[in-house]
C-alpha positions in Angstrom: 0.0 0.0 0.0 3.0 2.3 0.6 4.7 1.2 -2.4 1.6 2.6 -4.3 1.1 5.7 -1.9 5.0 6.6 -2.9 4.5 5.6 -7.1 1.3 8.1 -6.9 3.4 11.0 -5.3 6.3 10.6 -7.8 3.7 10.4 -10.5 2.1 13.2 -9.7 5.6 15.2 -8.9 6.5 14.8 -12.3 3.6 15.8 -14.0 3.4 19.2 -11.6 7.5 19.5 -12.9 6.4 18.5 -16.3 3.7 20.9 -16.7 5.4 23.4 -15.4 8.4 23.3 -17.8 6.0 23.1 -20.5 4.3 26.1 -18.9 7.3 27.9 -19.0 8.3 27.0 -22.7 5.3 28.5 -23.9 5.4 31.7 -21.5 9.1 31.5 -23.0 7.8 31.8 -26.5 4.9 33.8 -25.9 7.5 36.8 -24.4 10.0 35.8 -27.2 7.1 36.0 -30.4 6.3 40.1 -28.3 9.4 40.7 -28.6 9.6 40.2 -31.9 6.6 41.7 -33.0 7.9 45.0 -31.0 11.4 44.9 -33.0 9.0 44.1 -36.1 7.1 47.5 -35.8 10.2 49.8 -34.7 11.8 48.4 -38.6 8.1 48.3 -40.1 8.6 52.3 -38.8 11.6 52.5 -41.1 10.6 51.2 -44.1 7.2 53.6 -43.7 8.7 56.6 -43.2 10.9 55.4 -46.3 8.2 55.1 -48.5 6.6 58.0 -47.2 9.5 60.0 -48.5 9.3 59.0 -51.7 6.1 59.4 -51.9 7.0 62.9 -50.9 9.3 63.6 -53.1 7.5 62.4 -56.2 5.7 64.5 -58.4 2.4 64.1 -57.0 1.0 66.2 -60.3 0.4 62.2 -61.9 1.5 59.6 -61.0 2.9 55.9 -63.3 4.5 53.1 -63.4 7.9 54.6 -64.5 7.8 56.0 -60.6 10.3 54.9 -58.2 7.9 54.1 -55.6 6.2 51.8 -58.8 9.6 49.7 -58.0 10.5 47.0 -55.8 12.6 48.7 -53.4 15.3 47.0 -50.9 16.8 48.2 -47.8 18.9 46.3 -45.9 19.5 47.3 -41.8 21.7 46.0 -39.2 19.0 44.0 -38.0 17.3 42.8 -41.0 16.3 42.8 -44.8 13.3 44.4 -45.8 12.1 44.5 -49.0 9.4 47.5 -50.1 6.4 47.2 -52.5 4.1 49.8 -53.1 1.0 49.4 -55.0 -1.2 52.3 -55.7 -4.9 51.4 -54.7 -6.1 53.9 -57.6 -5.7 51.6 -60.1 -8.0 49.5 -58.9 -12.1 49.6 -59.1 -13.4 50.2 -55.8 -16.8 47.9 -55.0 -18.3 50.7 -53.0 -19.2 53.0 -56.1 -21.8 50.3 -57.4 -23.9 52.0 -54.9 -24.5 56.3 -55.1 -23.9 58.0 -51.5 -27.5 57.6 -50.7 -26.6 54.1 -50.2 -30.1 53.0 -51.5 -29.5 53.2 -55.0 -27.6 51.7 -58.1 -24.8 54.1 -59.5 -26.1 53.4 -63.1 -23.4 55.4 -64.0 -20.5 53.5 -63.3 -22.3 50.0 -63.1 -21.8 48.9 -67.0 -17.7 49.5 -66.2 -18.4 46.5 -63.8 -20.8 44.9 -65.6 -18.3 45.0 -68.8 -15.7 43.6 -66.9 -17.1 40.9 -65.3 -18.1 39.8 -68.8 -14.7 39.9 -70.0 -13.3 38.0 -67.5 -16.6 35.2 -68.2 -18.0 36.0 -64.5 -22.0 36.0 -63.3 -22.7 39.5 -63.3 -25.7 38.2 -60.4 -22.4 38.2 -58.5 -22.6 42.2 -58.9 -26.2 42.6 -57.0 -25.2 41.1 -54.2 -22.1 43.5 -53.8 -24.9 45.7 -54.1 -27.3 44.2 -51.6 -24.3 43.5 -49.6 -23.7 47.5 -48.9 -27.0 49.3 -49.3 -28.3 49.8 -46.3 -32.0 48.2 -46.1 -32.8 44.5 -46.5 -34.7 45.1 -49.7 -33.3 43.3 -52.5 -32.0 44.9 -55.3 -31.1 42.1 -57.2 -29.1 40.2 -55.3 -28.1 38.0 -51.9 -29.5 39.8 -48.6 -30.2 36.6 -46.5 -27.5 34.5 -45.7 -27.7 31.4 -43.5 -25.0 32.1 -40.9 -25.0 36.2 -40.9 -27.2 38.7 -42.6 -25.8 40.9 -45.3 -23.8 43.8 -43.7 -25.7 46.8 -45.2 -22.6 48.9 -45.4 -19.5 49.7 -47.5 -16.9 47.1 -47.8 -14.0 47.5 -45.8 -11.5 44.8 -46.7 -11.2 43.1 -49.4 -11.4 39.5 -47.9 -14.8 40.8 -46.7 -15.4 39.8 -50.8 -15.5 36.5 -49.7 -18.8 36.5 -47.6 -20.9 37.4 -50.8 -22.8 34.7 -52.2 -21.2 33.8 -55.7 -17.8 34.6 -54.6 -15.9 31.4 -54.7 -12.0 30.5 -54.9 -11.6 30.8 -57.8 -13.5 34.2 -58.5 -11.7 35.8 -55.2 -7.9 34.6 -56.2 -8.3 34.0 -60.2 -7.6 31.1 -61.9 -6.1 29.5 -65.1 -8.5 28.8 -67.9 -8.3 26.2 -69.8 -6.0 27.5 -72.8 -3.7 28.6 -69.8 -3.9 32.1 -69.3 -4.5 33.6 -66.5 -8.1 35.4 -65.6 -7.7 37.7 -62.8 -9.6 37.3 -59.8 -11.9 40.3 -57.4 -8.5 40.8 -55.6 -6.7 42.0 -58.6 -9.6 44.4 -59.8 -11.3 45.7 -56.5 -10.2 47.9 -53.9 -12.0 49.2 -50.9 -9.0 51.4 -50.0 -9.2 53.7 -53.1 -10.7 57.4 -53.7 -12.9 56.5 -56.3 -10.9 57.9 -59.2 -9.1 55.2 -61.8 -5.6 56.0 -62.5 -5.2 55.7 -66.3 -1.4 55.2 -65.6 -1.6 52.4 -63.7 -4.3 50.9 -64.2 -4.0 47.2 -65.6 -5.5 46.1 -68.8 -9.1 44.7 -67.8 -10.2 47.6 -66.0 -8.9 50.2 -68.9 -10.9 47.9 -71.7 -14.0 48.1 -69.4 -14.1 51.9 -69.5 -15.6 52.2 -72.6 -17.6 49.8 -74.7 -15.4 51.3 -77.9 -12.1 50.6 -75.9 -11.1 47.2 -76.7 -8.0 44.9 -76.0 -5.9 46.7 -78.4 -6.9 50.0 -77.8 -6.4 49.0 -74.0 -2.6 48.0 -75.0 -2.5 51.0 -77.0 -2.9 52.7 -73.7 -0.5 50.6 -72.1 2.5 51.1 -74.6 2.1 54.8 -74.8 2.0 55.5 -70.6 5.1 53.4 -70.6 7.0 55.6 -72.4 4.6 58.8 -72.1 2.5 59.2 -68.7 -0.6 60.7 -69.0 -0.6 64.1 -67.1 -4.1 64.5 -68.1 -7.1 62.6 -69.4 -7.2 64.8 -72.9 -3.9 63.5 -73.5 -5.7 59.8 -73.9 -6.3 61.4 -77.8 -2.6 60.9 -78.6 -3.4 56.9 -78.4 -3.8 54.7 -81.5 -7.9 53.6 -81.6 -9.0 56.8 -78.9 -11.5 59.4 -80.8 -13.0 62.3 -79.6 -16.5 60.9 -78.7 -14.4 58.2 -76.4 -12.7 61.1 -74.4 -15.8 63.0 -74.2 -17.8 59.6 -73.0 -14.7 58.9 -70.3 -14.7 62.7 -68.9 -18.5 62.4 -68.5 -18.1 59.1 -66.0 -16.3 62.3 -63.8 -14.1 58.9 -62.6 -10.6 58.9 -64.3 -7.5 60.8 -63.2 -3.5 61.0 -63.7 -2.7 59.9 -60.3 -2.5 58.5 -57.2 -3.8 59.1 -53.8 -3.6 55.9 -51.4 -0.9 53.2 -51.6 -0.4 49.8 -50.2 2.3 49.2 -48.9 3.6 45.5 -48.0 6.8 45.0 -45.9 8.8 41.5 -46.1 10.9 41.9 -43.4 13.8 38.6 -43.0 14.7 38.8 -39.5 16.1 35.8 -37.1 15.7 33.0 -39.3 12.0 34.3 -40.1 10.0 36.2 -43.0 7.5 38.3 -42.4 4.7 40.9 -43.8 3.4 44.1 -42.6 1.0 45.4 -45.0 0.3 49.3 -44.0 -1.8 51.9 -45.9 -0.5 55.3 -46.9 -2.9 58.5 -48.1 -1.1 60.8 -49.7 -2.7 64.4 -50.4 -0.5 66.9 -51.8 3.1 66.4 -50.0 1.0 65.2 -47.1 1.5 61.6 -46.1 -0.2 59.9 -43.5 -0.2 56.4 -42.2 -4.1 54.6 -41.8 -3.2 51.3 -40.5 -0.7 48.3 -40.5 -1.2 45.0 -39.6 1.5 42.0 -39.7 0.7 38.7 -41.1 
C-alpha cells in the first residue's frame, strides 16, 4: 500500500514539474514571439517613413509606373532585410461605387464599367447585385443576396477586401483567379477591386481589364495601345488619352463624362517582407497621400 502511496506521489511530482516546464516554454515563447513583433514595428517604422519620403518627393501632379515608388525597393539594416512594394490602390475599381452616396441606390453610372468587366473576364454579373445588396443599407433586394444562412448581409460599404468573400457567388476561384483552360490567366476580385481607393481610376496604372471596361469602344488593343504609350509617355491629363492609336474624340468625351478617371494616385499599399532571425514576415500598412502630405491609416503583420 505504501509502495503505491509513494509511485502516486512521484507520478504526480513529475507531471506538476512536467507541466510546469511546458508552462514555461510557452510563456518562453509567448514573451520571445512580443518581442519580436515589438522589434518588427520599430523596422516596419523605417521602411514607412521610407516610402513616405518617396512618396514625398514624387511629383504628385500624376502619377505611373515609371515612378520609383512603382519599384520594388530593398533596404537592408543591421538587423534585418526588408524589402518594399508599393502598389497604388487607384488603379483598382473600388466595390463601393456600385452604390450612389445615398446608399439606396444603383450608380447606373459606373455599373456597365463593372458589368463589362465581369463579362470579359466570363464571371456572373448576379455576383454584382449582391455586392450591391451587400452594402446598401436596407434589406430590400435589389437584385441580389441579402439573406444569408449564418449572418445577414452587412448593409454597409466594404472595408476589406477578404470581406469579398462572404458574398454569395464569390468562390476560390473568383476571389484569387484562376487559369483557364488554354492557360492564361483570368484575374480574380482581388486584382480588380479595392475598398481602399478614392474612387478615381488611375489611367497610368491601371492594368488592362479595367482600362478595356471603361468604354464599350475601348477594346483589348486599344487598352494595350494605352498601355505602350503611358510606358514611355505618362498621361498628365485625361485629354492626353487622344494621342493613343484607336482613342476618338466621342471616347474622351464619354470617359470625362463618367467624372471617374485621373492621372494619379492618392492611397498606396504598402507590404513590408521583413527577414529577421531566421524568419519572413509581412506588414501590410496603408498610406494617403494628399498633396506632399502623407499619413499612415493602419498596419497589420501577417
Amino acid at each position: 500500500m505504501i509502495i503505491i502511496f509513494v509511485i502516486a506521489i512521484i507520478s504526480s511530482l513529475t507531471f506538476l514539474l512536467t507541466s510546469t516546464a511546458y508552462d514555461v516554454e510557452i510563456y518562453q515563447k509567448y514573451v520571445q514571439d512580443y518581442k519580436n513583433k515589438e522589434q518588427l514595428y520599430l523596422i516596419s517604422d523605417t521602411a514607412i517613413k521610407a516610402v513616405e519620403q518617396f512618396l514625398k518627393k514624387d511629383d504628385s501632379s500624376y502619377d505611373s509606373l515609371n515612378d520609383f515608388w512603382a519599384k520594388e525597393i530593398p533596404i537592408i539594416t543591421q538587423d534585418a532585410q526588408i524589402t518594399l512594394t508599393v502598389i497604388d490602390q487607384e488603379r483598382y475599381l473600388n466595390p463601393n461605387i456600385l452604390i450612389k452616396n445615398d446608399r439606396k441606390t444603383i450608380n447606373e453610372k459606373v455599373f456597365p464599367i463593372f458589368e463589362r468587366i465581369f463579362d470579359n473576364l466570363g464571371y456572373d454579373t448576379s455576383i454584382l447585385y449582391n455586392i450591391i445588396d451587400w452594402i446598401d443599407k436596407d434589406d430590400i433586394s435589389q437584385g441580389g443576396k441579402e439573406n444569408y444562412t449564418d449572418y445577414k448581409a452587412k448593409n454597409d460599404y466594404i472595408e476589406s477586401l477578404n470581406e469579398l468573400r462572404l458574398i454569395d457567388g464569390v468562390d476560390d476561384n473568383i476571389f484569387n483567379g484562376k487559369v483557364n483552360e488554354i492557360g492564361e490567366y483570368v484575374p480574380g476580385l482581388k486584382d480588380i477591386f479595392s475598398p481602399y481607393l478614392n474612387g478615381k481610376i488611375n489611367i497610368n496604372t491601371a492594368p488592362i481589364y479595367i482600362l478595356q471596361a471603361l468604354d464599350p469602344a475601348i477594346d483589348k488593343q486599344i487598352a494595350l495601345n494605352i498601355i505602350t504609350y503611358r510606358k514611355t509617355k505618362p498621361f498628365k491629363k485625361i485629354d492626353d488619352l487622344a494621342l493613343v492609336d484607336g482613342i476618338n474624340s466621342d471616347i474622351i468625351y464619354r470617359l470625362k463624362k463618367l467624372n471617374i478617371l485621373d492621372i494619379k494616385s492618392e492611397n498606396f499599399l504598402v507590404d513590408i517582407k521583413i527577414e529577421f532571425r531566421d524568419n519572413t514576415y509581412h506588414i501590410i500598412a496603408l498610406i494617403n497621400r494628399k498633396e506632399k502630405n502623407t499619413k499612415l491609416i493602419w498596419r497589420k503583420i501577417y
